[in-house]
PDB file with one MODEL, atoms N, CA, C and O in Angstrom:
MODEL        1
ATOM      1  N   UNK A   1       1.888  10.523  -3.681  1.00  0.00           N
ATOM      2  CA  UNK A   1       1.599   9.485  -4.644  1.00  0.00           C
ATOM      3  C   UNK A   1       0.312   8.774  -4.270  1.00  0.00           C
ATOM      4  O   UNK A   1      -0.241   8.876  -3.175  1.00  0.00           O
ATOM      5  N   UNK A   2      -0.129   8.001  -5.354  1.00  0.00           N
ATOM      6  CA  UNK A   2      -1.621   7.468  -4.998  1.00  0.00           C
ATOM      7  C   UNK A   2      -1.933   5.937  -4.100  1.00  0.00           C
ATOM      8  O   UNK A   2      -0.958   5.228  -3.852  1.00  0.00           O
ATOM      9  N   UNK A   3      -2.302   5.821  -3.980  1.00  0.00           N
ATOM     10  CA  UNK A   3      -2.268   4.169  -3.092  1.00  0.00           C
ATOM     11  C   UNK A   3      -1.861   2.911  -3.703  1.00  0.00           C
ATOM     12  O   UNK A   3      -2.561   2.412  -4.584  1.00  0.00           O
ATOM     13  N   UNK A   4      -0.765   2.350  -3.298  1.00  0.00           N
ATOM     14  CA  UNK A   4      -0.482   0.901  -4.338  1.00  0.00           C
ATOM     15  C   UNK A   4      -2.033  -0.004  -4.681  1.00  0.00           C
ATOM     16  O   UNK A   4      -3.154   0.055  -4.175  1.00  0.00           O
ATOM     17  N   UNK A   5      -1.450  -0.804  -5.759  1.00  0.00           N
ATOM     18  CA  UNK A   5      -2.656  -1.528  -6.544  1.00  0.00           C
ATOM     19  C   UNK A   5      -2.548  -2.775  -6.089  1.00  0.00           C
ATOM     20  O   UNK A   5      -1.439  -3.195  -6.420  1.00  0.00           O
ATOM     21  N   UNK A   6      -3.121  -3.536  -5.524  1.00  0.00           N
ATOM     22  CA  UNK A   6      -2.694  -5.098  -5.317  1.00  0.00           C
ATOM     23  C   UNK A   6      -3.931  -6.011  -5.597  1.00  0.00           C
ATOM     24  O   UNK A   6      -4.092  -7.217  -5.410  1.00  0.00           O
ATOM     25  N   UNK A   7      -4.576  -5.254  -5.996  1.00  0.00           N
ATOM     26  CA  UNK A   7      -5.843  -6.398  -7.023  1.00  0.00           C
ATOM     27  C   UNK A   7      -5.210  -6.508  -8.679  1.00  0.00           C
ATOM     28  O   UNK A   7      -4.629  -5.514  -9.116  1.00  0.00           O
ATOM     29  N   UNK A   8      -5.321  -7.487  -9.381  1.00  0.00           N
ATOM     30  CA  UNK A   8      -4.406  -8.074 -10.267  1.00  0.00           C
ATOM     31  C   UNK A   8      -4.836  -7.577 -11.559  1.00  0.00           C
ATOM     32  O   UNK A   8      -4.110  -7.298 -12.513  1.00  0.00           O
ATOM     33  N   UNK A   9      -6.418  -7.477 -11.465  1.00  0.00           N
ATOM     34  CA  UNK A   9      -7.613  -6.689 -12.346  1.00  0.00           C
ATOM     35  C   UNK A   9      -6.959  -5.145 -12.866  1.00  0.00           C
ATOM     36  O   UNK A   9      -6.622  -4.771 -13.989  1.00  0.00           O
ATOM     37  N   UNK A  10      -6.942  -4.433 -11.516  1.00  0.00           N
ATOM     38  CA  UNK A  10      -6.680  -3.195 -11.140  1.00  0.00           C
ATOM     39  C   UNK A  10      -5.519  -2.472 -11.706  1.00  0.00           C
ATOM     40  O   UNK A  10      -5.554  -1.277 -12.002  1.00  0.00           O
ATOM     41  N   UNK A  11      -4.299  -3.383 -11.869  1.00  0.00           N
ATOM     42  CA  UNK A  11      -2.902  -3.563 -12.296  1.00  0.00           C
ATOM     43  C   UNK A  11      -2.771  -3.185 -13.344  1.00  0.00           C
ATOM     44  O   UNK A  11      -2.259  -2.156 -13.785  1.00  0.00           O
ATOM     45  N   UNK A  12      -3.584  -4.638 -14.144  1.00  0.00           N
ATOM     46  CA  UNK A  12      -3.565  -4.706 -15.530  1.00  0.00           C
ATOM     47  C   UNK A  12      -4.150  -3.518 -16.380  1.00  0.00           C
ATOM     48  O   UNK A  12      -3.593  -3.081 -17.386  1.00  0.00           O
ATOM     49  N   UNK A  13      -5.460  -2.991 -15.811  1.00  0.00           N
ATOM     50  CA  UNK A  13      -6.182  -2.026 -16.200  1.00  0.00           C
ATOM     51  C   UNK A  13      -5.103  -0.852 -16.172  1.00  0.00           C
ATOM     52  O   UNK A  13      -5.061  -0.086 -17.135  1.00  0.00           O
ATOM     53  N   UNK A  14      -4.280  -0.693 -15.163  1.00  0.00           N
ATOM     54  CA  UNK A  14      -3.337   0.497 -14.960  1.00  0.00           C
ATOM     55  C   UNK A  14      -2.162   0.821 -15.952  1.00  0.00           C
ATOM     56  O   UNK A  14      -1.742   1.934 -16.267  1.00  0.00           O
ATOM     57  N   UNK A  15      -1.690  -0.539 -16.412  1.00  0.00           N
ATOM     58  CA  UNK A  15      -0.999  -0.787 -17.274  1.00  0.00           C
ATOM     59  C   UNK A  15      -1.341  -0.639 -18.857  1.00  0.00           C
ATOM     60  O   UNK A  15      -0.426  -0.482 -19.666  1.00  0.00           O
ATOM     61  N   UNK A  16      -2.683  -0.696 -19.253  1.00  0.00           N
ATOM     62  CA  UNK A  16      -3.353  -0.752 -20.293  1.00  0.00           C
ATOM     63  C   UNK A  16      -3.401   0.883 -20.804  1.00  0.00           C
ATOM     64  O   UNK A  16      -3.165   1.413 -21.890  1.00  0.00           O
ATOM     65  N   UNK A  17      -3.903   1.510 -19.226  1.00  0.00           N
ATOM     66  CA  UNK A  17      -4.132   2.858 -19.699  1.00  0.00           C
ATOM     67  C   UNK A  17      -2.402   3.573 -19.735  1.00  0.00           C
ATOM     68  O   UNK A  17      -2.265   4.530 -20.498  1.00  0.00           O
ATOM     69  N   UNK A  18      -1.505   3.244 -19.162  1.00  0.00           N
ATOM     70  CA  UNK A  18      -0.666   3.931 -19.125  1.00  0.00           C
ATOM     71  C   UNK A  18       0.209   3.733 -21.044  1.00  0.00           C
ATOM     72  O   UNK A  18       0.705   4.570 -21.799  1.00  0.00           O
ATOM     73  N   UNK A  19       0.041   2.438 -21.140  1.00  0.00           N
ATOM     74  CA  UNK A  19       0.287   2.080 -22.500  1.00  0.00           C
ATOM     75  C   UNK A  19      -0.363   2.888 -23.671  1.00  0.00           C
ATOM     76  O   UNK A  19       0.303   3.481 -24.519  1.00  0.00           O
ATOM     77  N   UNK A  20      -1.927   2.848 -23.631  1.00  0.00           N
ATOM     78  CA  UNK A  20      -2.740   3.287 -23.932  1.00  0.00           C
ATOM     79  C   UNK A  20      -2.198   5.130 -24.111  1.00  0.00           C
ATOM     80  O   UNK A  20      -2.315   5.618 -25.235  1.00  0.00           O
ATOM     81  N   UNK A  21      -1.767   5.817 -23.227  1.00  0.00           N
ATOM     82  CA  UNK A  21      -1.136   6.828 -23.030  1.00  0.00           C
ATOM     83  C   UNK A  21       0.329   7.033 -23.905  1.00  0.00           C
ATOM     84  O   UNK A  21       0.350   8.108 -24.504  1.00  0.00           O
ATOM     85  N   UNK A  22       1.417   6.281 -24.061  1.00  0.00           N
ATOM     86  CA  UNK A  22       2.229   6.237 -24.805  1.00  0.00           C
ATOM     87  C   UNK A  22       1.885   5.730 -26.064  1.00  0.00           C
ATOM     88  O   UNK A  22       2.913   5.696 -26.741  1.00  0.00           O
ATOM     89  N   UNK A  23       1.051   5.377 -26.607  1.00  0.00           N
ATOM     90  CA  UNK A  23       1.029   5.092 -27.571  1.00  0.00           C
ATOM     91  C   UNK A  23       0.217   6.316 -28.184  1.00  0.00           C
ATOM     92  O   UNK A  23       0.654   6.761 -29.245  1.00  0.00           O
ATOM     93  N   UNK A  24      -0.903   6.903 -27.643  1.00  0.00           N
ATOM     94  CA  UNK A  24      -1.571   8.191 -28.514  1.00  0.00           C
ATOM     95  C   UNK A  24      -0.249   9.085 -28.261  1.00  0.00           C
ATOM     96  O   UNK A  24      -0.636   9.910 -29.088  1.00  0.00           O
ATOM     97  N   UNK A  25       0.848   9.570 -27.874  1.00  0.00           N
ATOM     98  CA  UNK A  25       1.777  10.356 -28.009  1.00  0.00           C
ATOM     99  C   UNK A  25       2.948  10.041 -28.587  1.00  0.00           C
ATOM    100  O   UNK A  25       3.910  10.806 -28.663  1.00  0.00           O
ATOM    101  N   UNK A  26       2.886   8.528 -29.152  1.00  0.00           N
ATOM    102  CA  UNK A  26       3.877   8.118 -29.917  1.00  0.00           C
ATOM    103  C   UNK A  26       2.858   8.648 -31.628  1.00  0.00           C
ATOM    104  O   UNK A  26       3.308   9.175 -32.645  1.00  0.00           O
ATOM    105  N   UNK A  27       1.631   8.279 -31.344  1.00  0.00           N
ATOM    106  CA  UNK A  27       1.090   8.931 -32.961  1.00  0.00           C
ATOM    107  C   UNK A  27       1.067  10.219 -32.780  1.00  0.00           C
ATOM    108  O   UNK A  27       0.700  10.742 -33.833  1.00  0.00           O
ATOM    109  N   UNK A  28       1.261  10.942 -32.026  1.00  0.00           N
ATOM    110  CA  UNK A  28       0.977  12.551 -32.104  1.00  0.00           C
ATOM    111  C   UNK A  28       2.571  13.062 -32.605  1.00  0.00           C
ATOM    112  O   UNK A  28       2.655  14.089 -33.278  1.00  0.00           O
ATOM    113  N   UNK A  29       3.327  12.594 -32.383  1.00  0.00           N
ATOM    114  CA  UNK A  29       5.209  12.843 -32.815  1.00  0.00           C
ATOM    115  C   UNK A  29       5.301  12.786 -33.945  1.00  0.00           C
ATOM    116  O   UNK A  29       5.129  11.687 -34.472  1.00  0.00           O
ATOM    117  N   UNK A  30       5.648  14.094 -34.871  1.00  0.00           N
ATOM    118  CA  UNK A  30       6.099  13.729 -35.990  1.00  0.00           C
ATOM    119  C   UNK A  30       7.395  13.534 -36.140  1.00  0.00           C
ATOM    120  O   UNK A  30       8.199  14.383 -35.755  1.00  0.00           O
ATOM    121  N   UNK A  31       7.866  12.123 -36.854  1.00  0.00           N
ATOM    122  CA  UNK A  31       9.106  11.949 -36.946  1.00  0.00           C
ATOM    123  C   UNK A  31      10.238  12.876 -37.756  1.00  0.00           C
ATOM    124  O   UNK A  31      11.451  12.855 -37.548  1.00  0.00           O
ATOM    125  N   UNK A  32       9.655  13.544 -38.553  1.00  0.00           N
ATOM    126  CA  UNK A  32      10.479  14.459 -38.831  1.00  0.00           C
ATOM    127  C   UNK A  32      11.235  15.961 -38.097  1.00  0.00           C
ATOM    128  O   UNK A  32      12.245  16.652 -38.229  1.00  0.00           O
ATOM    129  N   UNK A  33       9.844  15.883 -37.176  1.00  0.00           N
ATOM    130  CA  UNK A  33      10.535  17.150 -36.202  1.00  0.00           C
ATOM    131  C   UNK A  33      10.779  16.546 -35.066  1.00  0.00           C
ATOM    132  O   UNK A  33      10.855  17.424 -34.206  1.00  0.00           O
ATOM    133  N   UNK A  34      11.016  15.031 -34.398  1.00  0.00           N
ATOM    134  CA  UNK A  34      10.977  15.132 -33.116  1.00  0.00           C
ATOM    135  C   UNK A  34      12.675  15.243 -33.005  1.00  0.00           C
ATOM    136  O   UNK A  34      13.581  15.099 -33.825  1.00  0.00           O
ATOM    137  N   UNK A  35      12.627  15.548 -31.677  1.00  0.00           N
ATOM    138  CA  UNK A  35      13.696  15.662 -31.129  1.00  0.00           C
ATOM    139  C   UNK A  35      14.387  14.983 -29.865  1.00  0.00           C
ATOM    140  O   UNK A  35      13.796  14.468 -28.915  1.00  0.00           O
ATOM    141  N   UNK A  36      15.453  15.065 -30.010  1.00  0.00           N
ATOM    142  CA  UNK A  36      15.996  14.410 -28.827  1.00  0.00           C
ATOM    143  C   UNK A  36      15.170  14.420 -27.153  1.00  0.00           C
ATOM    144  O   UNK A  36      14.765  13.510 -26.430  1.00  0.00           O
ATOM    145  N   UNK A  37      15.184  15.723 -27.038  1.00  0.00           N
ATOM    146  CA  UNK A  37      13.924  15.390 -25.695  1.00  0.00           C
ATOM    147  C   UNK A  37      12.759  14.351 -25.915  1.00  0.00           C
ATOM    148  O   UNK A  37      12.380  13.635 -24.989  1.00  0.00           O
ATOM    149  N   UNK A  38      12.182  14.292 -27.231  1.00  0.00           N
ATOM    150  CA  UNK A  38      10.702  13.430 -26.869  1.00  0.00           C
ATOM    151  C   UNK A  38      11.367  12.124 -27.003  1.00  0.00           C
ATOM    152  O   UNK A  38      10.812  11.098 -26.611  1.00  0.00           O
ATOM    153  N   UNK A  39      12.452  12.121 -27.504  1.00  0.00           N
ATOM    154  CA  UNK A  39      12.968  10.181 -27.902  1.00  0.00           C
ATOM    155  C   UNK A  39      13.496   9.963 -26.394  1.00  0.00           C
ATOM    156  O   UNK A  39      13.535   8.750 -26.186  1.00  0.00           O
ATOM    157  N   UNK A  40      13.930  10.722 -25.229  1.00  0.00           N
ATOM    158  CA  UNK A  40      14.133  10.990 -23.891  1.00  0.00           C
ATOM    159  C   UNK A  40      12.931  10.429 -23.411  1.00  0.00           C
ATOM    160  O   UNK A  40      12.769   9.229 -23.191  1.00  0.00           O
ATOM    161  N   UNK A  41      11.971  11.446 -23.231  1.00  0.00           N
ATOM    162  CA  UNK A  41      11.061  11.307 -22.679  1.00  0.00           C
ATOM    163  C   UNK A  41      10.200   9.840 -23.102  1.00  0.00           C
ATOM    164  O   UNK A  41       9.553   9.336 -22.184  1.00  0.00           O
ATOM    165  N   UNK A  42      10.177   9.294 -24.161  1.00  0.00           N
ATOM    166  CA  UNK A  42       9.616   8.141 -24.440  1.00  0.00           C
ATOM    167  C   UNK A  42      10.472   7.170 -24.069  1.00  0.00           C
ATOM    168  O   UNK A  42       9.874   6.187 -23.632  1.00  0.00           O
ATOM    169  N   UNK A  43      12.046   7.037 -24.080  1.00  0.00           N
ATOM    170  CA  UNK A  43      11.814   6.069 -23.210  1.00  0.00           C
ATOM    171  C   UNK A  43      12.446   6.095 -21.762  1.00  0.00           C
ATOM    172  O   UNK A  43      13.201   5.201 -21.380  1.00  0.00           O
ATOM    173  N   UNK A  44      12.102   7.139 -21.010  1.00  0.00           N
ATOM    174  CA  UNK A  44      11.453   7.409 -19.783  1.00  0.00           C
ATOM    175  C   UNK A  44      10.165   6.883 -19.325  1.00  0.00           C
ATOM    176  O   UNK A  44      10.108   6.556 -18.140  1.00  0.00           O
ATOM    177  N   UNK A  45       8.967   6.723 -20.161  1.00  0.00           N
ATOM    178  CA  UNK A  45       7.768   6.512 -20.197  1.00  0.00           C
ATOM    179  C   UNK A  45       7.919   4.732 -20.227  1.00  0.00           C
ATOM    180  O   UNK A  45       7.291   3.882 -19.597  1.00  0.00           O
ATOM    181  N   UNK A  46       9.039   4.600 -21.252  1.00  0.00           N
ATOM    182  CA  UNK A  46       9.004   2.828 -20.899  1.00  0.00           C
ATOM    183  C   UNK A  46       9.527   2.048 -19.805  1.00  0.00           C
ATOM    184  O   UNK A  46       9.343   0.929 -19.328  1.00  0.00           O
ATOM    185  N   UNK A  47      10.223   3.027 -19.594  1.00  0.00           N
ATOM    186  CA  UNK A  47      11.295   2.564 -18.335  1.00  0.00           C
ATOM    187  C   UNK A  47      10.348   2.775 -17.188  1.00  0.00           C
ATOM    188  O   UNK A  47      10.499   1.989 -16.252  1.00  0.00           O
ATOM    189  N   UNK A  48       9.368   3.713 -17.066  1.00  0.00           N
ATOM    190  CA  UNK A  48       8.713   3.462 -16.096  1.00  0.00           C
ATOM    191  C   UNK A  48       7.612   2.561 -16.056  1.00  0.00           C
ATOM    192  O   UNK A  48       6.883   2.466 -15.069  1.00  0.00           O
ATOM    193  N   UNK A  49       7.444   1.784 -17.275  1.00  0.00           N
ATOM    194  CA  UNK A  49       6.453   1.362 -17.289  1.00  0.00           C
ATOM    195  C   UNK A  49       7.003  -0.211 -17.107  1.00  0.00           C
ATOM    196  O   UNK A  49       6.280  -1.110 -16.677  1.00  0.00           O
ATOM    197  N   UNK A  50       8.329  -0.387 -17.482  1.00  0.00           N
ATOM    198  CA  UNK A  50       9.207  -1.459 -17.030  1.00  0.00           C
ATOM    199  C   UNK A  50       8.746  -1.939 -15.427  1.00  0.00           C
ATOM    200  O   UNK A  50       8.130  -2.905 -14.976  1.00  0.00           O
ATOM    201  N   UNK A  51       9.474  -0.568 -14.759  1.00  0.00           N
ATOM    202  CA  UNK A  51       9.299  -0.434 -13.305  1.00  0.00           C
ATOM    203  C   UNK A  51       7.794  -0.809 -12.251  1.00  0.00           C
ATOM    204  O   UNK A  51       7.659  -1.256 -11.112  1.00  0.00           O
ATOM    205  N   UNK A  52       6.736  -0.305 -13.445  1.00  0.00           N
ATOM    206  CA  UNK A  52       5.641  -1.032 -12.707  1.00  0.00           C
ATOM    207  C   UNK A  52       5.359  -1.829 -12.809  1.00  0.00           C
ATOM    208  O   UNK A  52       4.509  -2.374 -12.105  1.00  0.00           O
ATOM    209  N   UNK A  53       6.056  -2.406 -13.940  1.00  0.00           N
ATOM    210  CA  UNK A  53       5.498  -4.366 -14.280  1.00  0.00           C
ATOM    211  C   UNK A  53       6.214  -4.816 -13.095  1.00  0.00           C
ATOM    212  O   UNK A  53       5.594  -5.340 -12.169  1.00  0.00           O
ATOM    213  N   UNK A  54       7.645  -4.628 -13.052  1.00  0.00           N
ATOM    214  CA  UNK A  54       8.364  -5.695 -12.261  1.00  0.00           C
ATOM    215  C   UNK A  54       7.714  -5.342 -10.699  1.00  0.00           C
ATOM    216  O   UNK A  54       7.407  -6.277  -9.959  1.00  0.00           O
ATOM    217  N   UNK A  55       7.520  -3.790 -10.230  1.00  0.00           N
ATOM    218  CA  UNK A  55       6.732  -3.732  -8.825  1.00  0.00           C
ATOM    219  C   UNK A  55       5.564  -4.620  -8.908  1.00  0.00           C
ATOM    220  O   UNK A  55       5.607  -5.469  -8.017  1.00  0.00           O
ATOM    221  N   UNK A  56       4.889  -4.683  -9.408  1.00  0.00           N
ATOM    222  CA  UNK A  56       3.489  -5.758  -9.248  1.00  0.00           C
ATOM    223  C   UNK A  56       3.368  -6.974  -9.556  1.00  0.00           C
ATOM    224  O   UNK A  56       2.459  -7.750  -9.261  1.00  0.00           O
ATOM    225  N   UNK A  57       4.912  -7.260 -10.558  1.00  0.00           N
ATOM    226  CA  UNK A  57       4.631  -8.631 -10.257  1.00  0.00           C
ATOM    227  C   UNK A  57       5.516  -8.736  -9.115  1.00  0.00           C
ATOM    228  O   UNK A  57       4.985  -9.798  -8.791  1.00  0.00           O
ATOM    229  N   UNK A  58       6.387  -8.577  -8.226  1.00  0.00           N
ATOM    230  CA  UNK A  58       7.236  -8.480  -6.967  1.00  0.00           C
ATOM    231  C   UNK A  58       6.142  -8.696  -5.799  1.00  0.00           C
ATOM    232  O   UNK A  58       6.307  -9.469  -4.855  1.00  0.00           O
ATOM    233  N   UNK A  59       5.053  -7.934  -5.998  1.00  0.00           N
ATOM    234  CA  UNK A  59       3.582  -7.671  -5.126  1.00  0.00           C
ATOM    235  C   UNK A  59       2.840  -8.853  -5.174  1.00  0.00           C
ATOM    236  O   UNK A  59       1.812  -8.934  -4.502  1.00  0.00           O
ATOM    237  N   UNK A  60       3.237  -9.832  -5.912  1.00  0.00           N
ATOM    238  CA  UNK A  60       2.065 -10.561  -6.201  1.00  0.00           C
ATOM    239  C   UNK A  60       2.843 -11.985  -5.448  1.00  0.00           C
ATOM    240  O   UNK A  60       2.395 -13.117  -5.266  1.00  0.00           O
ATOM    241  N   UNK A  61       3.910 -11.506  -5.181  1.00  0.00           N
ATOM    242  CA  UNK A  61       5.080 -13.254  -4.427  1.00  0.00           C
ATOM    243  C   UNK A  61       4.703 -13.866  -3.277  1.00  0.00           C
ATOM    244  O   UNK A  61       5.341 -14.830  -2.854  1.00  0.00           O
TER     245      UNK A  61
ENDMDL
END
């Protein structure tokens, strides 16, 4: 894994792009064909993205 983030700048930016990332693959899904795996996998993608909010703000105490 890559090196933790503990500049606050750095974080946010990380968070932006990872968002940034679920969201061009939430427009690429057509709702008529998706399927149970991608509604999985998306919110997998939130849940991890849950997980890095609460790690960095935990980092920041």
């Amino acid at each position: 894994m890559g090196k933790d983030i503990h500049d606050k700048n750095k974080q946010v930016d990380f968070l932006k792009q990872r968002l940034n990332m679920f969201l061009e693959l939430l427009d690429a899904i057509d709702p008529e064909a998706a399927e149970l795996e991608d509604v999985d996998r998306m919110i997998s993608i939130i849940d991890e993205l849950d997980s890095k909010i609460r790690e960095f703000k935990h980092r920041d105490l």
